[in-house]
mmJSON file of the N, C-alpha and C atoms, coordinates in Angstrom:
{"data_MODEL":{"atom_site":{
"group_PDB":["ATOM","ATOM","ATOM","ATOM","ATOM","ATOM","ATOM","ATOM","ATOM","ATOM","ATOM","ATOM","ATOM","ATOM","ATOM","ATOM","ATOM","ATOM","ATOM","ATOM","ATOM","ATOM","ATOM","ATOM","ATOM","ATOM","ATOM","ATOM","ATOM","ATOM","ATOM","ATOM","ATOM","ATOM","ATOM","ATOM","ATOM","ATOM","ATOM","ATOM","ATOM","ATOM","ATOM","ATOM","ATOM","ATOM","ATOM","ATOM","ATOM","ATOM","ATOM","ATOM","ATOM","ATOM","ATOM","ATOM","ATOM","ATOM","ATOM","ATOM","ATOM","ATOM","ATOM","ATOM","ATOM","ATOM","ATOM","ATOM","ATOM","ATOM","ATOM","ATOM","ATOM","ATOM","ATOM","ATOM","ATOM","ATOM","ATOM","ATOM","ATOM","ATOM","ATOM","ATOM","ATOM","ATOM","ATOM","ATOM","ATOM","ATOM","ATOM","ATOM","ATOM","ATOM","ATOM","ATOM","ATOM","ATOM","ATOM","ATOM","ATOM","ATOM","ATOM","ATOM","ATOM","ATOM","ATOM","ATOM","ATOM","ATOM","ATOM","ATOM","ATOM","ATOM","ATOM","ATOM","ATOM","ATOM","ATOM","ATOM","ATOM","ATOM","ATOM","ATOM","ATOM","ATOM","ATOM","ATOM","ATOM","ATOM","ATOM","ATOM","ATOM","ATOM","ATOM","ATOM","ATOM","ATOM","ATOM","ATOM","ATOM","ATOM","ATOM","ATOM","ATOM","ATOM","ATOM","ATOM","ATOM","ATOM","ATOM","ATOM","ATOM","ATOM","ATOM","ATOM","ATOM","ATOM","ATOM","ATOM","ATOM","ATOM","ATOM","ATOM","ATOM","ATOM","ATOM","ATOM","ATOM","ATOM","ATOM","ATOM","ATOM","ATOM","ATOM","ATOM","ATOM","ATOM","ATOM","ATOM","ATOM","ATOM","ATOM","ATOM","ATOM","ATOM","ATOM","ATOM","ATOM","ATOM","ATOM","ATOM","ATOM","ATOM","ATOM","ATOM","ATOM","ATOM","ATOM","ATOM","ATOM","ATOM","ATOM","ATOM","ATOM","ATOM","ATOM","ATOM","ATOM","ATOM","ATOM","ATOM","ATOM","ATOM","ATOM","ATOM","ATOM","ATOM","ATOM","ATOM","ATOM","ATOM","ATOM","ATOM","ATOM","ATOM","ATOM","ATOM"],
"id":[1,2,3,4,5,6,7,8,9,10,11,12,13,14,15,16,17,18,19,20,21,22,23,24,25,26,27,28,29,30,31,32,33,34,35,36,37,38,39,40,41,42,43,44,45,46,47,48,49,50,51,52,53,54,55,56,57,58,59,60,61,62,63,64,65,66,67,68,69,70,71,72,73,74,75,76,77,78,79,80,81,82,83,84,85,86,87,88,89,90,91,92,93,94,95,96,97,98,99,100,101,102,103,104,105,106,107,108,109,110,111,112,113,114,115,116,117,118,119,120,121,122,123,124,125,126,127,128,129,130,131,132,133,134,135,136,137,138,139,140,141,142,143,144,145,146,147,148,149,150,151,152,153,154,155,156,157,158,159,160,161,162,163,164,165,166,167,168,169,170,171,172,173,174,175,176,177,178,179,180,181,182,183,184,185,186,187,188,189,190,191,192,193,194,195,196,197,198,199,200,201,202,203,204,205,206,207,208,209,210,211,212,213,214,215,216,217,218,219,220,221,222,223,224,225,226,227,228],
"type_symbol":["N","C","C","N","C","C","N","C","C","N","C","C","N","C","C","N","C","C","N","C","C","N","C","C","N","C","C","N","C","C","N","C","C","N","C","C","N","C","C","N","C","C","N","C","C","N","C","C","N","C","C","N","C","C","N","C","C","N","C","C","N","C","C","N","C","C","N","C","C","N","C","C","N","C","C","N","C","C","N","C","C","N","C","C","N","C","C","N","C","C","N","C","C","N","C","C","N","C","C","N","C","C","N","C","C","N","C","C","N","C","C","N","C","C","N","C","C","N","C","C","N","C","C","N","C","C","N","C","C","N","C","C","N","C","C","N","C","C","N","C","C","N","C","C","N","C","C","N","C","C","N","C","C","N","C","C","N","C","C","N","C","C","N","C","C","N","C","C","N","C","C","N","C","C","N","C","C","N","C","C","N","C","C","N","C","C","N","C","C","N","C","C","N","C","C","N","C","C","N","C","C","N","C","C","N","C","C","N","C","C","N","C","C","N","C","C","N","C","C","N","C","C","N","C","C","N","C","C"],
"label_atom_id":["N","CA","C","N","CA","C","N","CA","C","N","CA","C","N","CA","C","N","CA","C","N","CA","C","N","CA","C","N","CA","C","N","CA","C","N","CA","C","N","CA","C","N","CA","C","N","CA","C","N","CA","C","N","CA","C","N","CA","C","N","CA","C","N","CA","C","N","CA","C","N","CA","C","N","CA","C","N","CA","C","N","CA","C","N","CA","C","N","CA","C","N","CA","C","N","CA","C","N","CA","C","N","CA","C","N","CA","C","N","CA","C","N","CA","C","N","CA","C","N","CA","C","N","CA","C","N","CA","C","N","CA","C","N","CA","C","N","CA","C","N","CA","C","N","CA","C","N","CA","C","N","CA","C","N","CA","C","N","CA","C","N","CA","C","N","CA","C","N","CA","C","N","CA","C","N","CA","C","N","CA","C","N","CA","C","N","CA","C","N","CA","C","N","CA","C","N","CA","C","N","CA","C","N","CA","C","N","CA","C","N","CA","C","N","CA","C","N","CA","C","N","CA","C","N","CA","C","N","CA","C","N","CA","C","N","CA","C","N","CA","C","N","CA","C","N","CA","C","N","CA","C","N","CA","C","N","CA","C","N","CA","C","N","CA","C"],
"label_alt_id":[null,null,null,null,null,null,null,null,null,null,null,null,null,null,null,null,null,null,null,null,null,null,null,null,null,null,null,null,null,null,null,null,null,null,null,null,null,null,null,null,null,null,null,null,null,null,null,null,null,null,null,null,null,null,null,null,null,null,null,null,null,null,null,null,null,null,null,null,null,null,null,null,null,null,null,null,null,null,null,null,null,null,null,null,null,null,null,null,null,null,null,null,null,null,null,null,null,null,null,null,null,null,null,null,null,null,null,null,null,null,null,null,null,null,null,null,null,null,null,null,null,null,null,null,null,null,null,null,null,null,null,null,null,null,null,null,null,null,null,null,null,null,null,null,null,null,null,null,null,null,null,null,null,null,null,null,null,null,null,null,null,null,null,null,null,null,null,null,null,null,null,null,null,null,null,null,null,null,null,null,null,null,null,null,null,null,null,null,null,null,null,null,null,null,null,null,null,null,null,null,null,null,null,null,null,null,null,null,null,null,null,null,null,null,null,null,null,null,null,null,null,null,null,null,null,null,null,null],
"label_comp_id":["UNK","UNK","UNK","UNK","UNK","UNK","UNK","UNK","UNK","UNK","UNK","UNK","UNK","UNK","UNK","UNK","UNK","UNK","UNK","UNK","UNK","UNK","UNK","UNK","UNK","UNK","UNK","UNK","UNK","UNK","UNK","UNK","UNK","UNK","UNK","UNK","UNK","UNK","UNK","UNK","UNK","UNK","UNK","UNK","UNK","UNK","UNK","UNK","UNK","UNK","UNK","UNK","UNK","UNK","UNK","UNK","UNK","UNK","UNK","UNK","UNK","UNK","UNK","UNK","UNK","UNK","UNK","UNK","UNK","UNK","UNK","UNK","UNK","UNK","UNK","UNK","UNK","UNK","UNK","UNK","UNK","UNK","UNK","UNK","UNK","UNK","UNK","UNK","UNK","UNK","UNK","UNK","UNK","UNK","UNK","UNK","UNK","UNK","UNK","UNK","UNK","UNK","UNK","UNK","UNK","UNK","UNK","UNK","UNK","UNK","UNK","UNK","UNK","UNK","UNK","UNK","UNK","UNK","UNK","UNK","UNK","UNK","UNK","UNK","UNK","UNK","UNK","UNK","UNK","UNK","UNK","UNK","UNK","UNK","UNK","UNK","UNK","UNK","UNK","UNK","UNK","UNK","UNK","UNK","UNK","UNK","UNK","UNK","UNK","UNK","UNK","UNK","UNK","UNK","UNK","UNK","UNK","UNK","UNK","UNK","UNK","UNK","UNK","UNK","UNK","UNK","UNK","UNK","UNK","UNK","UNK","UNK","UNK","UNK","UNK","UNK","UNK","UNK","UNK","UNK","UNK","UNK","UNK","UNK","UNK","UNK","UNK","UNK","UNK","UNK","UNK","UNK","UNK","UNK","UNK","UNK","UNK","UNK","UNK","UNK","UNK","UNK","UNK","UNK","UNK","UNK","UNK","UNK","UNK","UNK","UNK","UNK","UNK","UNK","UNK","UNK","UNK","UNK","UNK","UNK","UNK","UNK","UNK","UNK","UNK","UNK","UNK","UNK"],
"label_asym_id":["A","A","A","A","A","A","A","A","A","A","A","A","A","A","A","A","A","A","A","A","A","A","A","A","A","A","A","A","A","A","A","A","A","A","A","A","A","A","A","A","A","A","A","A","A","A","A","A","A","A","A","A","A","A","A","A","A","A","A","A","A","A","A","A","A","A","A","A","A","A","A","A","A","A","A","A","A","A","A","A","A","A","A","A","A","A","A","A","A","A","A","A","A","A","A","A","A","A","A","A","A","A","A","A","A","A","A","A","A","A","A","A","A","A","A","A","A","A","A","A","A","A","A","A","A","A","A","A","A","A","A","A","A","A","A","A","A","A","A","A","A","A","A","A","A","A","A","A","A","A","A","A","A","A","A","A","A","A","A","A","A","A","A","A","A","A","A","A","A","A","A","A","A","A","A","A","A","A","A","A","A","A","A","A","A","A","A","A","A","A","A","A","A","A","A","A","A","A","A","A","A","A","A","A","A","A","A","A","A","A","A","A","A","A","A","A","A","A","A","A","A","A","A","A","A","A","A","A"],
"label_entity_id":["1","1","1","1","1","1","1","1","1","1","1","1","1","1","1","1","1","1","1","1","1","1","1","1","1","1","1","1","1","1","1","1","1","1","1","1","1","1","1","1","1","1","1","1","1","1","1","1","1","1","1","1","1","1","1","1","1","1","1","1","1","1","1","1","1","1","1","1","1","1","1","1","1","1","1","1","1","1","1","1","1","1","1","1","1","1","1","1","1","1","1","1","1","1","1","1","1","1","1","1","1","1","1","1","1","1","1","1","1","1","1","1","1","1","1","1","1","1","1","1","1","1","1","1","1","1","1","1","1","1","1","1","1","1","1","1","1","1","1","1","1","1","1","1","1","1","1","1","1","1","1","1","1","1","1","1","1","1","1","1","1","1","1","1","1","1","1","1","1","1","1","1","1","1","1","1","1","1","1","1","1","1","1","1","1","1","1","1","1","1","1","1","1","1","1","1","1","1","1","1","1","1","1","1","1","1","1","1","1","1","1","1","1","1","1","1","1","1","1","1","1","1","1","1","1","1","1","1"],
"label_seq_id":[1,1,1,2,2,2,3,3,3,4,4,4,5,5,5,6,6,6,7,7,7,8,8,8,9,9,9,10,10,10,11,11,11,12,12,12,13,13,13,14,14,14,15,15,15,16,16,16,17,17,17,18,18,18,19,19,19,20,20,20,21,21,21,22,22,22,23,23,23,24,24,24,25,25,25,26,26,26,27,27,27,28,28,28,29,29,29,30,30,30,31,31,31,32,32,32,33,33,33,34,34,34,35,35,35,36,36,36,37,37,37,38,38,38,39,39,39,40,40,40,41,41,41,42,42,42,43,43,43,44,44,44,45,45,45,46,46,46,47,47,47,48,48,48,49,49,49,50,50,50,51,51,51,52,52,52,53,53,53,54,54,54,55,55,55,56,56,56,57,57,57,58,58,58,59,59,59,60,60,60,61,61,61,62,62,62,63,63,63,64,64,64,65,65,65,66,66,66,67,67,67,68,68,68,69,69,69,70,70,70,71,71,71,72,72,72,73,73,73,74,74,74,75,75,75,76,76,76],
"pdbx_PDB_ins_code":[null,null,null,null,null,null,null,null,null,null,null,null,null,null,null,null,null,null,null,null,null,null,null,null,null,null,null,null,null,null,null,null,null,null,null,null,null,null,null,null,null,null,null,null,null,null,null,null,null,null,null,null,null,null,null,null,null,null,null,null,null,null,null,null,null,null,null,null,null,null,null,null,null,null,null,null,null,null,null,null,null,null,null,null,null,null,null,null,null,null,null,null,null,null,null,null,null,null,null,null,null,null,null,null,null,null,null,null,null,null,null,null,null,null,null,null,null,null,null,null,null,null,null,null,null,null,null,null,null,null,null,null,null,null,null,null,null,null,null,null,null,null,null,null,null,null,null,null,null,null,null,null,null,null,null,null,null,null,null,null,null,null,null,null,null,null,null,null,null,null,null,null,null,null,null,null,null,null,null,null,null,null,null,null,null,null,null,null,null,null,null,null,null,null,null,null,null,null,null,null,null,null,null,null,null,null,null,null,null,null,null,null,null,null,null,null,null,null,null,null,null,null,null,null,null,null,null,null],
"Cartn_x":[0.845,0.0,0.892,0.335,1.287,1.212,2.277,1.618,0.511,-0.086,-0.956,-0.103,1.189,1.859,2.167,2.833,3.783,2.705,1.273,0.501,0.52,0.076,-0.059,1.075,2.535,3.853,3.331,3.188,3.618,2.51,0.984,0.187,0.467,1.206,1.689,3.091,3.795,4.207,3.629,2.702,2.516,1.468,0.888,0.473,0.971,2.079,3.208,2.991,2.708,2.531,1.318,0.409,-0.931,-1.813,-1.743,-1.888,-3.313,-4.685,-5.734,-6.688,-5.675,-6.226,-5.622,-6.66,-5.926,-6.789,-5.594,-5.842,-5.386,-5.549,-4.974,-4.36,-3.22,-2.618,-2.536,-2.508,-2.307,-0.701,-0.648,0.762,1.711,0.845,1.598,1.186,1.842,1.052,0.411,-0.288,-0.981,-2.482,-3.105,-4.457,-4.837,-6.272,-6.892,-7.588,-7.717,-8.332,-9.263,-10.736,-11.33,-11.089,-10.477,-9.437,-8.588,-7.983,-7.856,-8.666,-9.865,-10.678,-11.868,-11.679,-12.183,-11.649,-10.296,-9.299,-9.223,-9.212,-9.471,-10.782,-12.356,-13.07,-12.971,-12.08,-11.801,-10.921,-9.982,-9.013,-10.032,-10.737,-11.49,-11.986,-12.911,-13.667,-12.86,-11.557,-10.677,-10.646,-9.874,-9.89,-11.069,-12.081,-13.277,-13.531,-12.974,-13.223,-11.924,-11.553,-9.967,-9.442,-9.79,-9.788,-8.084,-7.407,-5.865,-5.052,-6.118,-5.833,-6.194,-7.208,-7.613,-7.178,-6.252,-5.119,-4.65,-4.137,-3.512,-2.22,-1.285,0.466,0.505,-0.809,-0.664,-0.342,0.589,0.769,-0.113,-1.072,-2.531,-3.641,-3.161,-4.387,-3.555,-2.171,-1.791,-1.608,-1.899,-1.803,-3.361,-4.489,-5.383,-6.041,-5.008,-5.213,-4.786,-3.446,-2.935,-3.798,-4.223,-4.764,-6.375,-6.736,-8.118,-7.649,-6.746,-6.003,-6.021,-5.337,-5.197,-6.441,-7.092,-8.3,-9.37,-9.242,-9.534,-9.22,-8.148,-7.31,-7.506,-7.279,-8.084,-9.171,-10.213,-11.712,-11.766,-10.488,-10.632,-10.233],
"Cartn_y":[-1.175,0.0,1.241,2.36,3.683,4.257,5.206,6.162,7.518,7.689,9.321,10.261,10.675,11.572,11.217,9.743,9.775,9.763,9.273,9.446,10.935,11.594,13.595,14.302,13.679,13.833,13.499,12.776,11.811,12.378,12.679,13.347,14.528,15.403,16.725,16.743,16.066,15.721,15.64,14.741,13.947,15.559,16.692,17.252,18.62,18.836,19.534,19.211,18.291,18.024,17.725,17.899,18.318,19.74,20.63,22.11,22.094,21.091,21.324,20.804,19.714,19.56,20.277,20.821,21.973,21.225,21.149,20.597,21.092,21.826,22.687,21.84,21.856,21.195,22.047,21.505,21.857,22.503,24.017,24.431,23.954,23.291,22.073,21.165,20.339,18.987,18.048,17.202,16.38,16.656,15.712,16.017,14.655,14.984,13.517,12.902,11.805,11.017,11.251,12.453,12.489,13.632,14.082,14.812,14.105,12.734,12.342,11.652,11.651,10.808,12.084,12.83,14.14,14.237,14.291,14.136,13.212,12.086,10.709,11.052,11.348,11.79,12.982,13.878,14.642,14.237,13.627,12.893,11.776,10.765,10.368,10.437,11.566,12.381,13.345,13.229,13.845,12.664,11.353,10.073,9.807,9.717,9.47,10.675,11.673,13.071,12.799,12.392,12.007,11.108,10.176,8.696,8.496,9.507,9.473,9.338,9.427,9.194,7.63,7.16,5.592,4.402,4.739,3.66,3.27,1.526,0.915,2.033,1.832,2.237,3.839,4.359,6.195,6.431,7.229,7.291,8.198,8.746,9.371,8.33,7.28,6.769,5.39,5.429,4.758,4.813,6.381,6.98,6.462,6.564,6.378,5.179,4.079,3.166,2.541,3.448,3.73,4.019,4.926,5.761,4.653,4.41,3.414,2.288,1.941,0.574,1.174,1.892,2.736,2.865,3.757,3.766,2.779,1.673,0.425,-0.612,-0.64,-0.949,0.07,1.249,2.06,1.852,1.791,1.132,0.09,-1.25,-2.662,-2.178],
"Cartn_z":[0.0,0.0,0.0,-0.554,-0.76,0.327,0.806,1.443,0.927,1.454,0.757,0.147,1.319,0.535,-0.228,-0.308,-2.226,-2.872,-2.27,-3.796,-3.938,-3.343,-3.505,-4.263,-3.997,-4.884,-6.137,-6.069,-7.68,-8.01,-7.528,-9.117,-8.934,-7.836,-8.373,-9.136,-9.379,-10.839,-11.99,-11.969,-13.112,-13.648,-12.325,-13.358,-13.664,-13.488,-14.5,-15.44,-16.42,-17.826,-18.649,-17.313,-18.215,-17.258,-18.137,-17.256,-17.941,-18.296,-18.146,-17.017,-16.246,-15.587,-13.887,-13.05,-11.948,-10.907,-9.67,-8.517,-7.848,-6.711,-5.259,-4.322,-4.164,-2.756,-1.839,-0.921,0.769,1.173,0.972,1.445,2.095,3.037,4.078,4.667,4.56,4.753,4.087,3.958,2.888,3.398,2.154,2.311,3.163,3.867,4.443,3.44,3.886,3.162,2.401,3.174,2.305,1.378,1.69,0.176,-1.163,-0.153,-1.204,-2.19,-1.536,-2.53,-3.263,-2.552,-3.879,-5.251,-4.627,-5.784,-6.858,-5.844,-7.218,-7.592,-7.296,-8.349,-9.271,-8.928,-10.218,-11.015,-10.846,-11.696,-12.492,-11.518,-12.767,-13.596,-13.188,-14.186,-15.257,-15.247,-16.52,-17.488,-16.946,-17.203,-18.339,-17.507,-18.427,-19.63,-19.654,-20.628,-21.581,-21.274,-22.189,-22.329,-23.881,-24.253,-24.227,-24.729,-24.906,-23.248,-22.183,-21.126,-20.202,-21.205,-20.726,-20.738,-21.452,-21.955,-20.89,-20.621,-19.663,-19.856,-18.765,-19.021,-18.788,-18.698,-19.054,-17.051,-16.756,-15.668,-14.518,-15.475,-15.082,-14.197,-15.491,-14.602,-13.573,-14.014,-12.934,-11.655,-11.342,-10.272,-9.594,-10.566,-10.175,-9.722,-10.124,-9.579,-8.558,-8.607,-6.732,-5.907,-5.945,-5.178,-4.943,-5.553,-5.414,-4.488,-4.685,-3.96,-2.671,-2.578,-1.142,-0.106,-1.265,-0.477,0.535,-0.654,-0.682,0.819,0.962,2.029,3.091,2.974,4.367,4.748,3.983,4.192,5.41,5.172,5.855,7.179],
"occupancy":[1.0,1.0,1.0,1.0,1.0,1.0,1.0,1.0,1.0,1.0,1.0,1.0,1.0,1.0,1.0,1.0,1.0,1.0,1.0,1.0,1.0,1.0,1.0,1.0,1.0,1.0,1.0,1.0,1.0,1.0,1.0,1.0,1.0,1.0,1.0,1.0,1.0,1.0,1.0,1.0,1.0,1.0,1.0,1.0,1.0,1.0,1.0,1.0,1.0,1.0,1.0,1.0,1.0,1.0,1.0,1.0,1.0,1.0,1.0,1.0,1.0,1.0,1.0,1.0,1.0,1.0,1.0,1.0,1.0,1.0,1.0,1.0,1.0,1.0,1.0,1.0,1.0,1.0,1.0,1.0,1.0,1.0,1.0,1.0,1.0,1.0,1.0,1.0,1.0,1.0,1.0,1.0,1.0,1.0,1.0,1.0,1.0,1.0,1.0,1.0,1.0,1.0,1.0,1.0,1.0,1.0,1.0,1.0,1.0,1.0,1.0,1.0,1.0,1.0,1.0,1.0,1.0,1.0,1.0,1.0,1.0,1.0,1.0,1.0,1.0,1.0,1.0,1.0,1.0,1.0,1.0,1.0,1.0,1.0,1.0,1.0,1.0,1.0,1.0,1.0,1.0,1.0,1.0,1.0,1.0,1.0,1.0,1.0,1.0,1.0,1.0,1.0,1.0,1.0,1.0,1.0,1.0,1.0,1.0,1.0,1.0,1.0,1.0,1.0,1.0,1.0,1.0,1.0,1.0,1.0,1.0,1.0,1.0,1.0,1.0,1.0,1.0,1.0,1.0,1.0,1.0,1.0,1.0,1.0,1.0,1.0,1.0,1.0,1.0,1.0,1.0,1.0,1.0,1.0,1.0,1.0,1.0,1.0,1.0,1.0,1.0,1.0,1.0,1.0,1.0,1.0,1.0,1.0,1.0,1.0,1.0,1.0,1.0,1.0,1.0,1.0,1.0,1.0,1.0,1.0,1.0,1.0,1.0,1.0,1.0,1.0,1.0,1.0],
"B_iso_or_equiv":[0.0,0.0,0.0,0.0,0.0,0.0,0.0,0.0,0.0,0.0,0.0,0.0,0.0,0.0,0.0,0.0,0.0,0.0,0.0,0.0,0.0,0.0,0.0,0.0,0.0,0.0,0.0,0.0,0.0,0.0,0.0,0.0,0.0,0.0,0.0,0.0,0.0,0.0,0.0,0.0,0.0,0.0,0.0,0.0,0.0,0.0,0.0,0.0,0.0,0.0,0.0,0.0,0.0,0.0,0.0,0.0,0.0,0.0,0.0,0.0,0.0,0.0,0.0,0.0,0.0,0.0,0.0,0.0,0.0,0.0,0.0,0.0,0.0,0.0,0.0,0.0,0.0,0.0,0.0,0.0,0.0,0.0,0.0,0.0,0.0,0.0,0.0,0.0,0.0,0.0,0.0,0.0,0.0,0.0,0.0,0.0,0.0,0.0,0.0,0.0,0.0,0.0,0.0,0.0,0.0,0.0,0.0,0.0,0.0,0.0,0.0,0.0,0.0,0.0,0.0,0.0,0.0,0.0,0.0,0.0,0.0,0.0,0.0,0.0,0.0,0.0,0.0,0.0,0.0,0.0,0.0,0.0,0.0,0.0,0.0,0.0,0.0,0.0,0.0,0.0,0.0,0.0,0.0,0.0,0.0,0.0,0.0,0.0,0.0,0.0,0.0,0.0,0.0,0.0,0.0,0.0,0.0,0.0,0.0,0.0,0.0,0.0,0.0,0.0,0.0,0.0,0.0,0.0,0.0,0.0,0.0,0.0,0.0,0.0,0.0,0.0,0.0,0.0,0.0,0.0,0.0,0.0,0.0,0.0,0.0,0.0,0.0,0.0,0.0,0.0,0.0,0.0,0.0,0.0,0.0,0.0,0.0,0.0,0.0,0.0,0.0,0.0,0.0,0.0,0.0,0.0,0.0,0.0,0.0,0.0,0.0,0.0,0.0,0.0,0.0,0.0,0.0,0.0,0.0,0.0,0.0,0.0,0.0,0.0,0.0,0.0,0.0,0.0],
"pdbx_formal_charge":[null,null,null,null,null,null,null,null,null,null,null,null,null,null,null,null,null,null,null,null,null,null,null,null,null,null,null,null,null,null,null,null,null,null,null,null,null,null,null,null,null,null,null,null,null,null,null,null,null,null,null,null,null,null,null,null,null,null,null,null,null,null,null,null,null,null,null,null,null,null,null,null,null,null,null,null,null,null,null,null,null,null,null,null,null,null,null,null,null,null,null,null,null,null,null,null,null,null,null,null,null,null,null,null,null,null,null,null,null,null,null,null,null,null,null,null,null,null,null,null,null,null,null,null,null,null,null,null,null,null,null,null,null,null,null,null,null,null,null,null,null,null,null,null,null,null,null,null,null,null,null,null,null,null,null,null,null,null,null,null,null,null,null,null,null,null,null,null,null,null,null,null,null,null,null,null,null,null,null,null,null,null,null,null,null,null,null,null,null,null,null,null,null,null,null,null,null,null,null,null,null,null,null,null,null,null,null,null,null,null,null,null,null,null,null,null,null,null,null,null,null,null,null,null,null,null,null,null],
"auth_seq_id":[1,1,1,2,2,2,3,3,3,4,4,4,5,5,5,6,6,6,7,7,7,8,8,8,9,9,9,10,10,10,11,11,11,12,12,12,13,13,13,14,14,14,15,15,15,16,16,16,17,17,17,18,18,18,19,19,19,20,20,20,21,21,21,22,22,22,23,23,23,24,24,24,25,25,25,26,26,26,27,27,27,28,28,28,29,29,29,30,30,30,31,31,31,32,32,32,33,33,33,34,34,34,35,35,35,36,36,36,37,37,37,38,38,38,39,39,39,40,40,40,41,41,41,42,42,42,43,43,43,44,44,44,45,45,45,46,46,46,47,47,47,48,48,48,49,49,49,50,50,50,51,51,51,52,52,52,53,53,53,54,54,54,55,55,55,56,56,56,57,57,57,58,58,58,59,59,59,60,60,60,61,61,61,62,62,62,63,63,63,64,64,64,65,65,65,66,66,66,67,67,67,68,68,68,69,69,69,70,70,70,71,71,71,72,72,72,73,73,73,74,74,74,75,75,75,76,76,76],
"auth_comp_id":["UNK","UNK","UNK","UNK","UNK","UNK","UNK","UNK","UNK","UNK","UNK","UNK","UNK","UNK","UNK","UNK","UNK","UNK","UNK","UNK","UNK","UNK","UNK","UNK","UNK","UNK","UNK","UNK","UNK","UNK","UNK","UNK","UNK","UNK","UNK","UNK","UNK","UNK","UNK","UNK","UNK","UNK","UNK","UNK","UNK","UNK","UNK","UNK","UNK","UNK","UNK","UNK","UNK","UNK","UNK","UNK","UNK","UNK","UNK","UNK","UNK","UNK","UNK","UNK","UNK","UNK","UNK","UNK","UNK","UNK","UNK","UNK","UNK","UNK","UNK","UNK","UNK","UNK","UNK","UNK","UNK","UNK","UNK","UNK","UNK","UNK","UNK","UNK","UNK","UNK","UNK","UNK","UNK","UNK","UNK","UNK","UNK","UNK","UNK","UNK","UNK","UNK","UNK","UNK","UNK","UNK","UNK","UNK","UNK","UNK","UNK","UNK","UNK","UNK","UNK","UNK","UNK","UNK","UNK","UNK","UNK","UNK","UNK","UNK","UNK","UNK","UNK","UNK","UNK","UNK","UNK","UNK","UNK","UNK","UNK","UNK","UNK","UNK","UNK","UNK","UNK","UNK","UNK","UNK","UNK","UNK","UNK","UNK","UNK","UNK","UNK","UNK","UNK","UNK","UNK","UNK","UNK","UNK","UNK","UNK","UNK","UNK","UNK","UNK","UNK","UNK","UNK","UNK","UNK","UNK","UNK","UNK","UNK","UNK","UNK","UNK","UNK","UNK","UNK","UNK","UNK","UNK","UNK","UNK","UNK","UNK","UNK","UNK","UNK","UNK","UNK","UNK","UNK","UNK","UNK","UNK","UNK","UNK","UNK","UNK","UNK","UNK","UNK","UNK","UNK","UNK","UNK","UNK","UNK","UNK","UNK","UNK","UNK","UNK","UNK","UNK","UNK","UNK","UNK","UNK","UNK","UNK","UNK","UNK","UNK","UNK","UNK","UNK"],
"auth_asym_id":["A","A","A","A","A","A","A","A","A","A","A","A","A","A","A","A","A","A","A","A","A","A","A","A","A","A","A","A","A","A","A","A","A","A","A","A","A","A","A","A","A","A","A","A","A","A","A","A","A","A","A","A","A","A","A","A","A","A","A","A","A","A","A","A","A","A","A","A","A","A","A","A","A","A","A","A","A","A","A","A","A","A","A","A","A","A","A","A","A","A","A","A","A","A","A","A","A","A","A","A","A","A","A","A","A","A","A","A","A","A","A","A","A","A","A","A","A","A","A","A","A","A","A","A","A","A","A","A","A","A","A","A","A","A","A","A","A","A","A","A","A","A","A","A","A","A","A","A","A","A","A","A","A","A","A","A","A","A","A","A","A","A","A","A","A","A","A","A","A","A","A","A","A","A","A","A","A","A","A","A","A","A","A","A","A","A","A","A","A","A","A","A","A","A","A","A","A","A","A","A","A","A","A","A","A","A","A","A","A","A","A","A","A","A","A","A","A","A","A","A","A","A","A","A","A","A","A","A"],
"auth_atom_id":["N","CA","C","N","CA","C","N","CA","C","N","CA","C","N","CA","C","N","CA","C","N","CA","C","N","CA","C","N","CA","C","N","CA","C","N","CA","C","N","CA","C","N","CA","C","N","CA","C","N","CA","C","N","CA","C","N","CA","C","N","CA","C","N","CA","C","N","CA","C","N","CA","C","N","CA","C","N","CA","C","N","CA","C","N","CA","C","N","CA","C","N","CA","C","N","CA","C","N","CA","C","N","CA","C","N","CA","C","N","CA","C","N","CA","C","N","CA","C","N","CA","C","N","CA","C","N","CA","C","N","CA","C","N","CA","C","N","CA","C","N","CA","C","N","CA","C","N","CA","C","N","CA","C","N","CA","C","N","CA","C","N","CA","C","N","CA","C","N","CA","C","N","CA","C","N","CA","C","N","CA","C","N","CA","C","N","CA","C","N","CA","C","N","CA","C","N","CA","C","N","CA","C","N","CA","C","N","CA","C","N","CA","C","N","CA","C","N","CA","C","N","CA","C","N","CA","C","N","CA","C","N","CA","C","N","CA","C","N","CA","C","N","CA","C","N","CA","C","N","CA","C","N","CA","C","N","CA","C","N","CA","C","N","CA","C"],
"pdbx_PDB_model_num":[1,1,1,1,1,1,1,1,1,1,1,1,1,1,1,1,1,1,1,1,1,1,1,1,1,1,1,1,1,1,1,1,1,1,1,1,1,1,1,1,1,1,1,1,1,1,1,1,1,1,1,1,1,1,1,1,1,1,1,1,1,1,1,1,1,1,1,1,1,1,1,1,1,1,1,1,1,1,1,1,1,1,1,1,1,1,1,1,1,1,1,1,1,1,1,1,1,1,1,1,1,1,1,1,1,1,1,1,1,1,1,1,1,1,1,1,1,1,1,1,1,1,1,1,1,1,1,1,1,1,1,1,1,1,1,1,1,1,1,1,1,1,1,1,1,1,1,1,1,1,1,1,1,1,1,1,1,1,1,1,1,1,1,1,1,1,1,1,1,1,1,1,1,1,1,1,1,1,1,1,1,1,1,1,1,1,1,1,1,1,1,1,1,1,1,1,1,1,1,1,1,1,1,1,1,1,1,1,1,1,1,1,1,1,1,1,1,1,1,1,1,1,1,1,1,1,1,1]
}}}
């Protein structure tokens, strides 16, 4: 399982290289949980708006499947 922060790193990387999609981080600190799962529904909902993004291997949505896993496992 990830931690939250590396997931919060890694999609504030990953979105340096796509500047249509805009997400606010937390000046300091990470987000809670249910932040992070705000997040994964707006990220999905890009996902689903952008077929060039649905593709297995795209690191968009590999994040997003981090992040679901995660969640997933916090739930238990």
């Amino acid at each position: 399982m990830k931690d939250p922060i590396k997931l919060q790193n890694k999609l504030q990387s990953l979105l340096k290289k796509i500047p249509q999609l805009k997400i606010m981080f937390p000046e300091k600190g990470k987000w809670s949980v249910q932040e992070l799962t705000a997040v994964a529904w707006v990220v999905q909902d890009f996902v689903n708006q952008n077929p060039e993004v649905i593709e297995d291997g795209n690191p968009l949505r590999d994040w997003l499947d981090e992040t679901k896993f995660f969640l997933e496992c916090y739930k238990r």
